[in-house]
C-alpha positions, 0 to 999 in steps of 0.5 A: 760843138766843142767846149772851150778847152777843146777848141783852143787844141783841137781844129775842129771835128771834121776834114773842111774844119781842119783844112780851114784851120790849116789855111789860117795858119798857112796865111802866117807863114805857118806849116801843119801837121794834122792828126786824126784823133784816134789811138790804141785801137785792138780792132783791126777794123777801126785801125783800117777805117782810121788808115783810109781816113789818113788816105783820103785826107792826104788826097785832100790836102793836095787838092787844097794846095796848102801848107800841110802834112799828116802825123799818125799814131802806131796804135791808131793804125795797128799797133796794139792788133801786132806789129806787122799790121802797123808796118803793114798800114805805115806803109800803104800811108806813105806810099800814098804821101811818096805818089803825091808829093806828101810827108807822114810823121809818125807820133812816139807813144809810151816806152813799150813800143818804141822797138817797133816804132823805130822799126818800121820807121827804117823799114819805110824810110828806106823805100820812101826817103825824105817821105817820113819822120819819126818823133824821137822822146829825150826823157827815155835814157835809150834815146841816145843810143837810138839816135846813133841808130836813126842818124844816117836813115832817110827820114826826118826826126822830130825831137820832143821832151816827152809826155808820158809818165814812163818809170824811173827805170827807163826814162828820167824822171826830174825835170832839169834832168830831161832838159839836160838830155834835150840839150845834148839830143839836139848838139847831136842831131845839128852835129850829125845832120844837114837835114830833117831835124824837127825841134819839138819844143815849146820852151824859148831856151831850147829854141834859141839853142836850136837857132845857135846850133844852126848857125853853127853847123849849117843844119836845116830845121824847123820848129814844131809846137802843137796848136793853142800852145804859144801861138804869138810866138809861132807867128814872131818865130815865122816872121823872122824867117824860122821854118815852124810847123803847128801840130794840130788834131782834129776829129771827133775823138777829143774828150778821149784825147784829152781824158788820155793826155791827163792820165799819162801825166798829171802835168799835162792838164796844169800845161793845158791851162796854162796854155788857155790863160796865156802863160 
């Protein structure tokens, strides 16, 4: 049974739990993507159990019907065994998704694995096009110049805030500062794409330039927010014909999920209880 808190974020612990939440959000007009719980895993043998999890439920999800994708972490699927392990599971995942008609997102974690996240998505993205998407962080002063790099692949790109406390070396660190770069990531991608930009983004301001630069550039995009996180304005957002997608975990792994998120950054359990009091 999970507590409160957990239920509010979490779609249940199992598979039927989460293709019953993705079957209430599809009834809205809303799209998910669902994630496994589990990461950093330096045991090849838990990594593989977690990539035949994601094997089975993308078979799941086409039996279903619905609305949905799958979104895996780097080192949930092998990153912290090595690289090559992560390439090598990202792979087998999306050629799974390419034989059936699926999409895989692939989740950004902290700054240290952004080279050899970036790398296998351009590897995969070249053999699977359109079959995949990366998460790209504004907070991390490289991620400008990484978007020149990921401008032409065949993939799409998600672009969030981020959430891990990285240093002042690396990311920004002010708040005002993090939006600027979001602001000027996003006047990019609508500049330079026609497609596959996902706006990463609980913040109104954010979303609405978003719909401004649409309409100015004729980009197609799709709003993501995670689940229990301003749920009344996914379904307005989706009335008014905006494409939005919930990001959605599920999985046994949640007290560690939670645990995690509040270590990284002390702002994450002040955003969850705004979230729960409906602020």
């Amino acid at each position: 049974m999970l507590p409160p808190i957990a239920r509010r974020f979490v779609a249940g612990e199992s598979v039927p739990e989460a293709l019953d939440h993705v079957r209430a959000c599809n009834e809205d007009g809303i799209a998910v993507v669902v994630n496994l719980l589990g990461e950093h895993y330096d045991d090849p043998a838990a990594a593989r159990a977690d990539v035949d999890a994601y094997l089975a439920l993308l078979d799941d999800i086409a039996d279903s019907g619905l609305d949905a994708r799958i979104s895996v972490k780097p080192s949930q699927i092998g990153l912290d065994v090595s690289a090559e392990l992560f390439e090598e599971h990202y792979r087998e995942i999306v050629a799974r998704a390419d034989e059936i008609g699926a999409f895989v997102w692939c989740d950004m974690e902290d700054a240290d694995t952004t080279d050899d996240t970036l790398d296998a998505f351009e590897s995969v993205a070249a053999e699977h096009p359109w079959r995949v998407g990366q998460c790209v962080q504004s907070n991390l002063r490289r991620t400008r110049d990484d978007l020149d790099r990921l401008v032409d692949v065949p993939g799409s790109i998600r672009l969030v805030k981020g959430a891990y406390d990285e240093p002042a070396s690396v990311a920004y660190t002010g708040g005002d500062r993090v939006d600027e770069a979001y602001r000027e990531d996003l006047r990019f991608l609508f500049e330079h794409r026609d497609r596959g930009v996902a706006v990463g983004s609980h913040d109104p301001a954010m979303i609405s330039l978003a719909n401004r630069l649409a309409a100015e550039h004729g980009t197609d995009y799709e709003v993501q927010m995670l689940m229990g996180v301003r749920e009344d304005a996914q379904r307005d957002l989706a009335a008014q014909g905006v494409d939005v997608v919930q990001y959605a975990p599920f999985g046994d792994k949640w007290l560690s999920y939670f645990y995690r998120r509040v270590r990284e950054r002390k702002e994450n359990l002040t955003f969850a209880l705004r979230a729960v009091a409906g602020r």
